[in-house]
PDB file with SEQRES, HELIX, SHEET and CRYST1 records, atoms N, CA, C and O in Angstrom:
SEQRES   1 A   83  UNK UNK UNK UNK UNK UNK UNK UNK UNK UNK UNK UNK UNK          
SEQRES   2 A   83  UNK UNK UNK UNK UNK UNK UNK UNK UNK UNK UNK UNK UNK          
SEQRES   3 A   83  UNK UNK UNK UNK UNK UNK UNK UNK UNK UNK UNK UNK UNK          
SEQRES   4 A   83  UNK UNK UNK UNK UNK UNK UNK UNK UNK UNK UNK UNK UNK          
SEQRES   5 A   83  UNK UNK UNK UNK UNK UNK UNK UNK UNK UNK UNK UNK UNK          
SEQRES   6 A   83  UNK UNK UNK UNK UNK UNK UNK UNK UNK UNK UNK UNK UNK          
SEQRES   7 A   83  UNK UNK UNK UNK UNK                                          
HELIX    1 AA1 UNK A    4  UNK A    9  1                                   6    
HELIX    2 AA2 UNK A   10  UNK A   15  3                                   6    
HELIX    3 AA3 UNK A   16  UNK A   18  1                                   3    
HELIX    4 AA4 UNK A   22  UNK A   36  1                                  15    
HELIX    5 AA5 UNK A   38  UNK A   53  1                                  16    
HELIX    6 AA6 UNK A   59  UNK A   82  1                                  24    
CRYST1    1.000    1.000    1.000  90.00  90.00  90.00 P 1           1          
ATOM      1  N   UNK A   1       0.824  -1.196   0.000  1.00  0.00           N  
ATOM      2  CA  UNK A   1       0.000   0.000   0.000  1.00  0.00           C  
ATOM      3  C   UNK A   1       0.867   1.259   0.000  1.00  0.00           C  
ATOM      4  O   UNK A   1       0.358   2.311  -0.386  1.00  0.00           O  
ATOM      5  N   UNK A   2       2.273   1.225   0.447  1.00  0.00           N  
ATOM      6  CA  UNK A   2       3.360   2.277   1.012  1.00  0.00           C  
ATOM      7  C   UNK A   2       3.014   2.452  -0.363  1.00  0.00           C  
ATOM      8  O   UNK A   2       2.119   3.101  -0.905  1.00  0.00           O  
ATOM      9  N   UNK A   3       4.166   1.535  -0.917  1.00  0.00           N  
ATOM     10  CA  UNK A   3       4.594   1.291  -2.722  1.00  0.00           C  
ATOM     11  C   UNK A   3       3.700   2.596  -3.388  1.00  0.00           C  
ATOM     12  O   UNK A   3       4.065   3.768  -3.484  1.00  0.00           O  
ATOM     13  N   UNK A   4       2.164   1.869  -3.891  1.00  0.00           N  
ATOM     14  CA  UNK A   4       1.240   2.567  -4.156  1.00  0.00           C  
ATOM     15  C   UNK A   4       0.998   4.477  -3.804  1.00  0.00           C  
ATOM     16  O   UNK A   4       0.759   5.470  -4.490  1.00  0.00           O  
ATOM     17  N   UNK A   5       1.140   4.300  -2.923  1.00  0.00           N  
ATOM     18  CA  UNK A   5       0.672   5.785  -2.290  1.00  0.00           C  
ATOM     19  C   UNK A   5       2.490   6.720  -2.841  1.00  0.00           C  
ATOM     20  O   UNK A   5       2.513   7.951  -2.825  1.00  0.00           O  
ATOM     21  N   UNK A   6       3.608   6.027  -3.203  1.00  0.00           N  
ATOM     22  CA  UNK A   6       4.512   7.053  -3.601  1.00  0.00           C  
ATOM     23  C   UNK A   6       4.470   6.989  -5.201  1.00  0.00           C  
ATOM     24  O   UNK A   6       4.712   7.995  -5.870  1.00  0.00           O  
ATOM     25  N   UNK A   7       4.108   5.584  -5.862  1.00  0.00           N  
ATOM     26  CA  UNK A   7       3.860   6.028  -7.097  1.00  0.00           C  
ATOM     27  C   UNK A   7       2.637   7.185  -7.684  1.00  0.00           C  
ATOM     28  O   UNK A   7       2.666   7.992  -8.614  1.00  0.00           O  
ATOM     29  N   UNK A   8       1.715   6.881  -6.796  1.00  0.00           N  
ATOM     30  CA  UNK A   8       0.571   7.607  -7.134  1.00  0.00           C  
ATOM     31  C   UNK A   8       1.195   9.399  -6.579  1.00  0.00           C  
ATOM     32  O   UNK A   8       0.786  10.465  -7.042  1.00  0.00           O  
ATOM     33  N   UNK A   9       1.964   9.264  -5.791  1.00  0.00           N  
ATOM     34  CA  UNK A   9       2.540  11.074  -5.353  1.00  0.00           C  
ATOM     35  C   UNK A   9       3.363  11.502  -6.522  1.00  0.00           C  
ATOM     36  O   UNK A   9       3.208  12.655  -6.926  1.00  0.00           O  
ATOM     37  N   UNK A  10       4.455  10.501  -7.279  1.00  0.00           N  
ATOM     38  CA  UNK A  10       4.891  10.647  -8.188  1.00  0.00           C  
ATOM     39  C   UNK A  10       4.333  11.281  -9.531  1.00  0.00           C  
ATOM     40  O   UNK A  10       4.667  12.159 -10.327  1.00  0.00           O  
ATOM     41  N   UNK A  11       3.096  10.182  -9.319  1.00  0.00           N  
ATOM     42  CA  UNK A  11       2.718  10.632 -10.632  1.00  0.00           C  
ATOM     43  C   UNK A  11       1.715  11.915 -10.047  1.00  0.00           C  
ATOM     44  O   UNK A  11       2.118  12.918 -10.636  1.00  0.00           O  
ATOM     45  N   UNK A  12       0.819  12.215  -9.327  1.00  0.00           N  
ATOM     46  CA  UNK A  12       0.346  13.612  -8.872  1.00  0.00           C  
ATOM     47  C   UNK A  12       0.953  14.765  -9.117  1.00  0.00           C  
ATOM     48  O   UNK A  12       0.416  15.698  -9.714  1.00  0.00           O  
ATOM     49  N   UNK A  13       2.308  14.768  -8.592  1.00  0.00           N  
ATOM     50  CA  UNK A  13       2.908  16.090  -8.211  1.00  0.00           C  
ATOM     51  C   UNK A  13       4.580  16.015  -8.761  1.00  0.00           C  
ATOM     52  O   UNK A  13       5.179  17.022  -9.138  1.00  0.00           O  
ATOM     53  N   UNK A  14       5.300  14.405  -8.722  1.00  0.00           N  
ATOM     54  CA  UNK A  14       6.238  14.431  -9.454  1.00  0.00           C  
ATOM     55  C   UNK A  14       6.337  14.999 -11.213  1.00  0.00           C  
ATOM     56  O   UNK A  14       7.027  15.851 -11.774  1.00  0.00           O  
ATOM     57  N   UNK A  15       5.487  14.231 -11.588  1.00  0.00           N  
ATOM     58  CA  UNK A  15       5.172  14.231 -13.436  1.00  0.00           C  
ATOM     59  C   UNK A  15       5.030  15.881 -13.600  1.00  0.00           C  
ATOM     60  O   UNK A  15       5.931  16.613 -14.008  1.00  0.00           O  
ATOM     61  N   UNK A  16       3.432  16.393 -13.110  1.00  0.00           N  
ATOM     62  CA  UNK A  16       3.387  17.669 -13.085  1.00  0.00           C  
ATOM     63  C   UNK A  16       4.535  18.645 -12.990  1.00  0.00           C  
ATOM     64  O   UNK A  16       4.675  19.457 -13.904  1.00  0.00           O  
ATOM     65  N   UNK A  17       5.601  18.638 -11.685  1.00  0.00           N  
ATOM     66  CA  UNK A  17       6.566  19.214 -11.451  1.00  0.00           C  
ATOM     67  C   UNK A  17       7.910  19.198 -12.768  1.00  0.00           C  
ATOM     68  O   UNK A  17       8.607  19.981 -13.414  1.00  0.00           O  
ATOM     69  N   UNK A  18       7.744  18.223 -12.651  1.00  0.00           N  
ATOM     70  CA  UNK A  18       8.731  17.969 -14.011  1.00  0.00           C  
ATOM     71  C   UNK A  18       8.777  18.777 -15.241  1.00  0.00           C  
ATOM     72  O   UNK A  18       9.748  19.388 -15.687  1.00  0.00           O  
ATOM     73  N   UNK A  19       7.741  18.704 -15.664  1.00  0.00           N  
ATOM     74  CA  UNK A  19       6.837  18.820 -17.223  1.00  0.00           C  
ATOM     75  C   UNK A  19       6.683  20.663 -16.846  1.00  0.00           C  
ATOM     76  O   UNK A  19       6.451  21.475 -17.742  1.00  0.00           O  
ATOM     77  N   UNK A  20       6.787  20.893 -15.999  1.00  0.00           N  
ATOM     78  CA  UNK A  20       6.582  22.652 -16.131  1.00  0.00           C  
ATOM     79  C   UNK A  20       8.069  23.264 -15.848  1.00  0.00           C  
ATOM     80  O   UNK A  20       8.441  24.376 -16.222  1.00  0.00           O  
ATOM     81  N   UNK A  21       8.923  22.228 -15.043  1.00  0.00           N  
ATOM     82  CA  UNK A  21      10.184  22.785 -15.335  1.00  0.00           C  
ATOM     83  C   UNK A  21      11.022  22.463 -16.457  1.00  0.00           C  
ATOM     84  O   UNK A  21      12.114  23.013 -16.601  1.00  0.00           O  
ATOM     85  N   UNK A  22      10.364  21.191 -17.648  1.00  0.00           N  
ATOM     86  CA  UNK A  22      11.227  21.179 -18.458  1.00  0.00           C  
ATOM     87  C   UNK A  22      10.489  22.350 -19.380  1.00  0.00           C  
ATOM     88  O   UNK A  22      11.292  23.033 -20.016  1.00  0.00           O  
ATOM     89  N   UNK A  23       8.968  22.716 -19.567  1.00  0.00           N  
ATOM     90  CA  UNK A  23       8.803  24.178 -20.273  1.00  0.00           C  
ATOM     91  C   UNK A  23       9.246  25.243 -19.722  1.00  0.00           C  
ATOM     92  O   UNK A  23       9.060  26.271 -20.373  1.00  0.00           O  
ATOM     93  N   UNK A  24      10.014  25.388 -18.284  1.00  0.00           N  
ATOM     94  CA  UNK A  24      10.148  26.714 -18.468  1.00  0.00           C  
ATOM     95  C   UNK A  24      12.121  26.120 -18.874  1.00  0.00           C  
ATOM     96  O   UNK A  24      12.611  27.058 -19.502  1.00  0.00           O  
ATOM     97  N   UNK A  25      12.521  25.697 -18.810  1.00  0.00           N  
ATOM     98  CA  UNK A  25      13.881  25.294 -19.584  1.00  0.00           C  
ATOM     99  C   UNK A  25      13.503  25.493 -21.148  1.00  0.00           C  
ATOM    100  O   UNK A  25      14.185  26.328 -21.742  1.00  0.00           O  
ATOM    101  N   UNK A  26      12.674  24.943 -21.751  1.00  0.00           N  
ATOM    102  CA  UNK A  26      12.506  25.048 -23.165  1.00  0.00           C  
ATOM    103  C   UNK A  26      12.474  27.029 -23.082  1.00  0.00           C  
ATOM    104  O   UNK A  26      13.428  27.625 -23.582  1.00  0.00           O  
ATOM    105  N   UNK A  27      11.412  27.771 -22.477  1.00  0.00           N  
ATOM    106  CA  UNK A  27      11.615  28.926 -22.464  1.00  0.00           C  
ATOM    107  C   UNK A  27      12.942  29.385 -22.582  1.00  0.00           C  
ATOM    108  O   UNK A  27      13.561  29.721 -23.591  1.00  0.00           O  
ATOM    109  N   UNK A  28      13.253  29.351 -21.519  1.00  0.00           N  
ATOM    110  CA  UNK A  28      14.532  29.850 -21.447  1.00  0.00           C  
ATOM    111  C   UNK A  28      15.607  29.653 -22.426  1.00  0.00           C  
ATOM    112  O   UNK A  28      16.478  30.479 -22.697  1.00  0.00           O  
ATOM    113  N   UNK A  29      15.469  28.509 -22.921  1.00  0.00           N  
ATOM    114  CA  UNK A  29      16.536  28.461 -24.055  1.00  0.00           C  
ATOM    115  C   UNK A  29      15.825  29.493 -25.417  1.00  0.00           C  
ATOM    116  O   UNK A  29      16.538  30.176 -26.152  1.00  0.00           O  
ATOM    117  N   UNK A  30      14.694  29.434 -25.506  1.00  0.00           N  
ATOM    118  CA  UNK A  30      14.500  30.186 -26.674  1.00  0.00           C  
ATOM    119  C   UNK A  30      14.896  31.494 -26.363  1.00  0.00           C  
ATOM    120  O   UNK A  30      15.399  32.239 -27.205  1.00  0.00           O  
ATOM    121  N   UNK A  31      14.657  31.875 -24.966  1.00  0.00           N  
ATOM    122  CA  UNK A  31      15.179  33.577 -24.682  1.00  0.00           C  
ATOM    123  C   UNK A  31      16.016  33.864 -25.085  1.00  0.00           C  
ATOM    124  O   UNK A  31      16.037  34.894 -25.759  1.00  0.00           O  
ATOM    125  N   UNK A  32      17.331  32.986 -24.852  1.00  0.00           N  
ATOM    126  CA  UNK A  32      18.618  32.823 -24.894  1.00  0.00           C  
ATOM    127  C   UNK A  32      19.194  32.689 -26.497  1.00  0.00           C  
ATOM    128  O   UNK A  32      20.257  33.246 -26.774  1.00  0.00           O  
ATOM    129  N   UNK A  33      18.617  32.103 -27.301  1.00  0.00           N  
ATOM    130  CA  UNK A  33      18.364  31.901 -28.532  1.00  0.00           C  
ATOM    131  C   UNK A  33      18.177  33.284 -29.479  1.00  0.00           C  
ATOM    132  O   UNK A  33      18.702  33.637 -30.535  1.00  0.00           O  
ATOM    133  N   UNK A  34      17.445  33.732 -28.829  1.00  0.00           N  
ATOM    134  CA  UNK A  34      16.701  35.167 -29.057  1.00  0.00           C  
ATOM    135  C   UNK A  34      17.683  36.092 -28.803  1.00  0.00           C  
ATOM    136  O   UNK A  34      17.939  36.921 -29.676  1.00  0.00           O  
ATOM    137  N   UNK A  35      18.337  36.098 -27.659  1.00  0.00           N  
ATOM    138  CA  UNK A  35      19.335  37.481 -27.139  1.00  0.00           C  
ATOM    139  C   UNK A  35      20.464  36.955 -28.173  1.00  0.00           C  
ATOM    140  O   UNK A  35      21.242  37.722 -28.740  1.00  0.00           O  
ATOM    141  N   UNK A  36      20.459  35.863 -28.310  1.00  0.00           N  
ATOM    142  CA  UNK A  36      22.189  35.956 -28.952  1.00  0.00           C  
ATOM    143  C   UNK A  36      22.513  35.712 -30.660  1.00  0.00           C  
ATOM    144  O   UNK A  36      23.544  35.766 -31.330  1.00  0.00           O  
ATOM    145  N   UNK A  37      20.804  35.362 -31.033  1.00  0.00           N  
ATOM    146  CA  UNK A  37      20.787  35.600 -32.407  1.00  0.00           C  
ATOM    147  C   UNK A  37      21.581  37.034 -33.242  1.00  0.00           C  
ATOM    148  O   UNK A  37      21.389  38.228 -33.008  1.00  0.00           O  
ATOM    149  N   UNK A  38      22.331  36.522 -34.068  1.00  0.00           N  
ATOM    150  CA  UNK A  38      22.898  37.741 -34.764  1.00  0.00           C  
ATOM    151  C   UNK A  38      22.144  38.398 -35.195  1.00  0.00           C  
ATOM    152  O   UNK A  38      21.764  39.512 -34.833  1.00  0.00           O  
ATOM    153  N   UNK A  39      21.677  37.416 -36.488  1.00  0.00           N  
ATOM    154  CA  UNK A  39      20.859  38.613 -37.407  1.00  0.00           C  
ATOM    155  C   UNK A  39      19.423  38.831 -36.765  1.00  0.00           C  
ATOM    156  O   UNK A  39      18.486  38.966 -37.551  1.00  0.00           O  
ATOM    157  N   UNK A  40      19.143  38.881 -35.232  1.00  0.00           N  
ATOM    158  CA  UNK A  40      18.263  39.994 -34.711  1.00  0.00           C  
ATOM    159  C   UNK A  40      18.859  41.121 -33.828  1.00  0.00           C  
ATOM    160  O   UNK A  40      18.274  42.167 -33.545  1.00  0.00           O  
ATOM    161  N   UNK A  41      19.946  40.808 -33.481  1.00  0.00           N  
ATOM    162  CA  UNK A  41      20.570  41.621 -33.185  1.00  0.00           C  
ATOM    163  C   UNK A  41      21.459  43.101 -34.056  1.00  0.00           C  
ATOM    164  O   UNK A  41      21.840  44.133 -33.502  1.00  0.00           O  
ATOM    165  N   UNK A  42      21.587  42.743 -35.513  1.00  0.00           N  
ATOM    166  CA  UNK A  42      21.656  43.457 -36.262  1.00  0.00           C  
ATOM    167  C   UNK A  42      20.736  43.917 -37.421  1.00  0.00           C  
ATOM    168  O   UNK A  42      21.059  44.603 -38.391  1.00  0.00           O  
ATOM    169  N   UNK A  43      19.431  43.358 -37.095  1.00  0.00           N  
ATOM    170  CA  UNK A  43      18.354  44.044 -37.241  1.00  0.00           C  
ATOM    171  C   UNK A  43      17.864  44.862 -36.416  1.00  0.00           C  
ATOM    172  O   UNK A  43      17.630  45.901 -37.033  1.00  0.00           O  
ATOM    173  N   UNK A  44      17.493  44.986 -35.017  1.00  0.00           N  
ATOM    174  CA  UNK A  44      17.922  45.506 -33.964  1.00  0.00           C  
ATOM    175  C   UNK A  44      18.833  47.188 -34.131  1.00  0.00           C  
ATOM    176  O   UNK A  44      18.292  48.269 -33.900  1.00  0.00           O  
ATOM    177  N   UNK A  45      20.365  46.999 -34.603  1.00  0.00           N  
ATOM    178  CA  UNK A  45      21.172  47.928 -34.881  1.00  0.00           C  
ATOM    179  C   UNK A  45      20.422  48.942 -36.014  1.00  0.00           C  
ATOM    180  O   UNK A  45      20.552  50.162 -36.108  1.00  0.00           O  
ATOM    181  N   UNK A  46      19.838  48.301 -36.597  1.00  0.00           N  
ATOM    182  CA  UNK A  46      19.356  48.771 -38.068  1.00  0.00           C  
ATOM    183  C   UNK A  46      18.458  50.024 -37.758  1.00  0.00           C  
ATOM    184  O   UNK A  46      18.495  51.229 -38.008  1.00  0.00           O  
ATOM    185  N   UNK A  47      17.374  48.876 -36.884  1.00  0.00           N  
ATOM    186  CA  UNK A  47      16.362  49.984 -36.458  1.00  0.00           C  
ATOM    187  C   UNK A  47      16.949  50.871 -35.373  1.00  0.00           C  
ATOM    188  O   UNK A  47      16.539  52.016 -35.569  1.00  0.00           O  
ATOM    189  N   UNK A  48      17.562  50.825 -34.551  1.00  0.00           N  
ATOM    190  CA  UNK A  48      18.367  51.872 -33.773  1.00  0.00           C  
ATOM    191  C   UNK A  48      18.725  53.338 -34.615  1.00  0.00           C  
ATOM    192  O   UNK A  48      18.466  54.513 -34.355  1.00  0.00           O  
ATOM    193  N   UNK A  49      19.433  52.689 -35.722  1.00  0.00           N  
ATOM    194  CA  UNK A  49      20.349  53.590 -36.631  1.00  0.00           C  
ATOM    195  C   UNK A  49      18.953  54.595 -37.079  1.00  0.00           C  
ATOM    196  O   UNK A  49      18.998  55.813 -36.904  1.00  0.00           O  
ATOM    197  N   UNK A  50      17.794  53.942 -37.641  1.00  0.00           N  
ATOM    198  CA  UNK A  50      16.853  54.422 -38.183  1.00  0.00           C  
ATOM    199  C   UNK A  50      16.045  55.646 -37.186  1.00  0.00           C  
ATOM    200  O   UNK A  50      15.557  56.744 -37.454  1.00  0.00           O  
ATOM    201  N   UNK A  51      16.172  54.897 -35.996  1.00  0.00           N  
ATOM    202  CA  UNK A  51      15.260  55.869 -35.054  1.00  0.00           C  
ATOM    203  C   UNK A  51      16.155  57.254 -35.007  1.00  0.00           C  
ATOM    204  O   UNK A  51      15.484  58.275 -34.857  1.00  0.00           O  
ATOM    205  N   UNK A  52      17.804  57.449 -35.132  1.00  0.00           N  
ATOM    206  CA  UNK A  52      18.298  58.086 -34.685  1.00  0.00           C  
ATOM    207  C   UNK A  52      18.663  59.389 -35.876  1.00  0.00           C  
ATOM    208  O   UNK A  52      19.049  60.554 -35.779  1.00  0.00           O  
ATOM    209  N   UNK A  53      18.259  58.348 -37.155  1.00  0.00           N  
ATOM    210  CA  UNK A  53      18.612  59.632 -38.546  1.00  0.00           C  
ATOM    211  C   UNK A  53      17.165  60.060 -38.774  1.00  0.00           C  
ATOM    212  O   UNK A  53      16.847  60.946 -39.567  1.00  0.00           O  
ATOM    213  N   UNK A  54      16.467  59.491 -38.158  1.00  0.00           N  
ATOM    214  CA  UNK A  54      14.903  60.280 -37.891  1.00  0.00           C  
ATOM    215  C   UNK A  54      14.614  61.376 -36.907  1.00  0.00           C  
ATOM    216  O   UNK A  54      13.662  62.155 -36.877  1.00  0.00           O  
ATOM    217  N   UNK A  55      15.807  61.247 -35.986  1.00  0.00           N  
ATOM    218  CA  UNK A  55      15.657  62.048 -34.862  1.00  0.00           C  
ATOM    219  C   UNK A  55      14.393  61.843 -33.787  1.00  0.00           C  
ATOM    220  O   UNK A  55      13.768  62.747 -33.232  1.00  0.00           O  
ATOM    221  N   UNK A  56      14.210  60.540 -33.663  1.00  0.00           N  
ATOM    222  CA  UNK A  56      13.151  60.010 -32.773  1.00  0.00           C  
ATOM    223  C   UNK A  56      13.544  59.915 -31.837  1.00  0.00           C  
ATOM    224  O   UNK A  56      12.704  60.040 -30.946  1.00  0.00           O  
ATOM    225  N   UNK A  57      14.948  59.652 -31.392  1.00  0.00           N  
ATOM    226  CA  UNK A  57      15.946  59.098 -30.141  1.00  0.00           C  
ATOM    227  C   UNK A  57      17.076  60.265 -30.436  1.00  0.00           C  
ATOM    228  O   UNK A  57      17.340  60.628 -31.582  1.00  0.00           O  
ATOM    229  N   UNK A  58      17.751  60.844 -29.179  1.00  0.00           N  
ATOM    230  CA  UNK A  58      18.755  61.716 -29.052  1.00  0.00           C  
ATOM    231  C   UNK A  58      20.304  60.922 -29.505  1.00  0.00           C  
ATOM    232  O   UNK A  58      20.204  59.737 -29.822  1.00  0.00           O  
ATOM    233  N   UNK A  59      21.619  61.518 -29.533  1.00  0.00           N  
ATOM    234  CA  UNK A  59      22.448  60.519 -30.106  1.00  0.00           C  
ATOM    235  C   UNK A  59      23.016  59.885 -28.421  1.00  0.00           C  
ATOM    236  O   UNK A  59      23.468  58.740 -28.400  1.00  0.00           O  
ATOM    237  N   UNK A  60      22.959  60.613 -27.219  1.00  0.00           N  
ATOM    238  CA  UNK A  60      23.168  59.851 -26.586  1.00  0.00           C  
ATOM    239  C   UNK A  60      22.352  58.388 -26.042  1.00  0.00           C  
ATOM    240  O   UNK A  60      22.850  57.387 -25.527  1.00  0.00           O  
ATOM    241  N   UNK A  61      21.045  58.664 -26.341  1.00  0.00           N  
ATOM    242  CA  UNK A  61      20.233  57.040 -26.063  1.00  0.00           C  
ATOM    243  C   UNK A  61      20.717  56.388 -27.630  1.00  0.00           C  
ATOM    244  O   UNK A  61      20.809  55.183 -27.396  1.00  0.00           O  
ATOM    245  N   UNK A  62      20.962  56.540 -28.658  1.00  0.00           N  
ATOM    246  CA  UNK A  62      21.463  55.949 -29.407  1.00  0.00           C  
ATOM    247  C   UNK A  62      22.980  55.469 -28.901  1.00  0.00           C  
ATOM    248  O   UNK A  62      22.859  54.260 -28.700  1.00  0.00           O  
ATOM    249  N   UNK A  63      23.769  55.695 -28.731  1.00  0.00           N  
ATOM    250  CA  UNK A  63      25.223  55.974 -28.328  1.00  0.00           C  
ATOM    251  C   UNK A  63      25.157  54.679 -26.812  1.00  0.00           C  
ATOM    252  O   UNK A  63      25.935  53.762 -26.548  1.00  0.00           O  
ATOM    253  N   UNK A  64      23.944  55.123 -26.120  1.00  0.00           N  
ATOM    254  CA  UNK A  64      24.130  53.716 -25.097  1.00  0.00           C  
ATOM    255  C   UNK A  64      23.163  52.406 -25.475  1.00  0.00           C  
ATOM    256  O   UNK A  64      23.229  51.439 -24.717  1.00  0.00           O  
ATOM    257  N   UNK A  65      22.049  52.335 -26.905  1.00  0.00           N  
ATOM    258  CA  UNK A  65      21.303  51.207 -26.795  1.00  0.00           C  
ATOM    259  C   UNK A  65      22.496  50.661 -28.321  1.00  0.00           C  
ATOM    260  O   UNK A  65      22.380  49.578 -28.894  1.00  0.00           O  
ATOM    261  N   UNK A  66      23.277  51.457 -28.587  1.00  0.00           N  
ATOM    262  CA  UNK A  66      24.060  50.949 -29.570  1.00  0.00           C  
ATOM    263  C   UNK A  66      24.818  49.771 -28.658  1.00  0.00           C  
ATOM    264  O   UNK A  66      24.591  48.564 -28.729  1.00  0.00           O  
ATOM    265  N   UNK A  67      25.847  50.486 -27.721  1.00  0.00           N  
ATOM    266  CA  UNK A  67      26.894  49.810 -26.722  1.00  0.00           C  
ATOM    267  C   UNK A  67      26.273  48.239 -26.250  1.00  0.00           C  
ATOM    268  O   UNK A  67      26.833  47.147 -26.335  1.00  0.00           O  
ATOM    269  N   UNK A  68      25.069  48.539 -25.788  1.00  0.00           N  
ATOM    270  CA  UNK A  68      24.450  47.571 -25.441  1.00  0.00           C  
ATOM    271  C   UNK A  68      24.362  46.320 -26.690  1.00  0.00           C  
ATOM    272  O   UNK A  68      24.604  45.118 -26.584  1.00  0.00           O  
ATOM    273  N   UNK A  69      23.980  47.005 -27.717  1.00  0.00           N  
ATOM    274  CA  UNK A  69      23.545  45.492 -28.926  1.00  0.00           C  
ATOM    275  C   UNK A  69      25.008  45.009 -29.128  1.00  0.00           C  
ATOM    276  O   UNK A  69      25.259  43.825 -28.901  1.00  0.00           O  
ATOM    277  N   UNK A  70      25.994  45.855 -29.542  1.00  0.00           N  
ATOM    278  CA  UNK A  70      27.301  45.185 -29.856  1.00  0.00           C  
ATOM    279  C   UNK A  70      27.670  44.721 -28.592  1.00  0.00           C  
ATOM    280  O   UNK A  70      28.691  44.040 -28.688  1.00  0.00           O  
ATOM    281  N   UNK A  71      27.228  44.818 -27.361  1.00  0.00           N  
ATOM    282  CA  UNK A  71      28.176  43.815 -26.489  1.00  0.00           C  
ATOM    283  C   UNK A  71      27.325  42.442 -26.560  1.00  0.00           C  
ATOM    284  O   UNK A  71      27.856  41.406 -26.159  1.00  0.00           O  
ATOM    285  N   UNK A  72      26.159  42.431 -27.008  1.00  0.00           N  
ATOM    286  CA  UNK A  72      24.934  41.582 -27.262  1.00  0.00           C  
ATOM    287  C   UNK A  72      26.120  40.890 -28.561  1.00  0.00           C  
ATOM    288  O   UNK A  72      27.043  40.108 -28.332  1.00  0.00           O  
ATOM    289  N   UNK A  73      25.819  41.329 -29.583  1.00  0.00           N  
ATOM    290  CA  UNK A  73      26.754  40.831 -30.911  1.00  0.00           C  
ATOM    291  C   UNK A  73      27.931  39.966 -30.065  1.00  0.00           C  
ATOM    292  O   UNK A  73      27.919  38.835 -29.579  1.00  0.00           O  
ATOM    293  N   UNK A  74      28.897  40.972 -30.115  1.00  0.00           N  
ATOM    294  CA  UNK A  74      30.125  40.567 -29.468  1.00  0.00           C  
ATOM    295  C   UNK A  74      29.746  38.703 -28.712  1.00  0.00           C  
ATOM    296  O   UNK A  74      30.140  37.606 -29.106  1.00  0.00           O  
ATOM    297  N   UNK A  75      28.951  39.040 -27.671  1.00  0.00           N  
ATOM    298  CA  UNK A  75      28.695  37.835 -26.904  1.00  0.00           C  
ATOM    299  C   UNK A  75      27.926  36.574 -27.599  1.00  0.00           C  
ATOM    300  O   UNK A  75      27.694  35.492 -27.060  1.00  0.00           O  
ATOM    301  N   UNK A  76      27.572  36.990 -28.978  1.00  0.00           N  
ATOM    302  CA  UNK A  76      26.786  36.235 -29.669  1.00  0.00           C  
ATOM    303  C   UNK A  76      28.070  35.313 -30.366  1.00  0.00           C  
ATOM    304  O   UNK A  76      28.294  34.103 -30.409  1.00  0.00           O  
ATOM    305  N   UNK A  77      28.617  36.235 -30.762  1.00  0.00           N  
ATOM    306  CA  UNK A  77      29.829  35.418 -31.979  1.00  0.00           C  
ATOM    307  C   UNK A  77      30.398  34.676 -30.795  1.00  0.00           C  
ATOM    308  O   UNK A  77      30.111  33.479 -30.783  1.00  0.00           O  
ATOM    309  N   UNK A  78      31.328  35.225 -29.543  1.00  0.00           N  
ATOM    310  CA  UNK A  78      31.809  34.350 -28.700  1.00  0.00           C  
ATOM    311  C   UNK A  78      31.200  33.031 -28.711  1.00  0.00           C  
ATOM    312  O   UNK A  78      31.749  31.994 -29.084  1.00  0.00           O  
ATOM    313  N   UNK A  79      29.951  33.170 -28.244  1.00  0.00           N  
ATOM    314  CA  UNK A  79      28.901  31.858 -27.816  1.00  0.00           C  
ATOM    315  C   UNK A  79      29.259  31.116 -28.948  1.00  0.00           C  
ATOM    316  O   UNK A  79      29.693  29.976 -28.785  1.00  0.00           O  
ATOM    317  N   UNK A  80      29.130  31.647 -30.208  1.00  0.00           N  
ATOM    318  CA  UNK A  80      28.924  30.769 -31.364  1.00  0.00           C  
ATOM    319  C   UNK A  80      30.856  29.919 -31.804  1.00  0.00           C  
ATOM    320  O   UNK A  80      31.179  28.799 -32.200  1.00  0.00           O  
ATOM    321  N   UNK A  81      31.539  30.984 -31.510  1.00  0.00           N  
ATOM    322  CA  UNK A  81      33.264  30.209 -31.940  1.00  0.00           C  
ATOM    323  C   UNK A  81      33.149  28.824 -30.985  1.00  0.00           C  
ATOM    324  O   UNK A  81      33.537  27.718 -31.363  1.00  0.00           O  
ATOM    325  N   UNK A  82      32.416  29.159 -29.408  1.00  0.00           N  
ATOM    326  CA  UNK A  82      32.872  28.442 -28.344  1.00  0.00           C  
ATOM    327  C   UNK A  82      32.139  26.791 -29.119  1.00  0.00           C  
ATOM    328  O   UNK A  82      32.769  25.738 -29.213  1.00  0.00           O  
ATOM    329  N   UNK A  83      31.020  26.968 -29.473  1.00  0.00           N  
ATOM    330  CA  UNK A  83      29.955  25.732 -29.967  1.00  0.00           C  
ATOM    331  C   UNK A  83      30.575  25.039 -31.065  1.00  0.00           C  
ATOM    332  O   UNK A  83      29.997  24.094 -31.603  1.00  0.00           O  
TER     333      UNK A  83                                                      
END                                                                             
């Protein structure tokens, strides 16, 4: 009856537990996927560049969301030599 009552907890609350931490792992890798993709990251740059010869954004918020994507880039190619 022990037996019983831990398979049946297993499957209650083990299975469940499992199955939502391997989706939020699947999440997370797509995030990750997402931040270190190049070519969104230099699509990204593109539209930056665009907001800034429009004069929508000042050159200093350009000047720091630039810094930001190329250290994004930068860390992208790393990731990618290391793989």
């Amino acid at each position: 009856m022990v037996k019983v009552m831990f398979i049946l907890d297993d499957l209650l609350i083990g299975l469940p537990v499992k199955g939502f931490v391997g989706i939020l792992r699947t999440i997370a890798n797509m995030a990750e996927e997402e931040l270190t993709d190049e070519s969104k990251i230099k699509e990204e740059l593109l539209m930056l560049q665009t907001l800034f010869v429009t004069d929508q954004i000042t050159e200093e918020e350009y000047k720091r969301r630039e810094d930001q994507l190329v250290e994004r880039l930068n860390l992208a190619r790393e990731r990618e030599h290391k793989s």
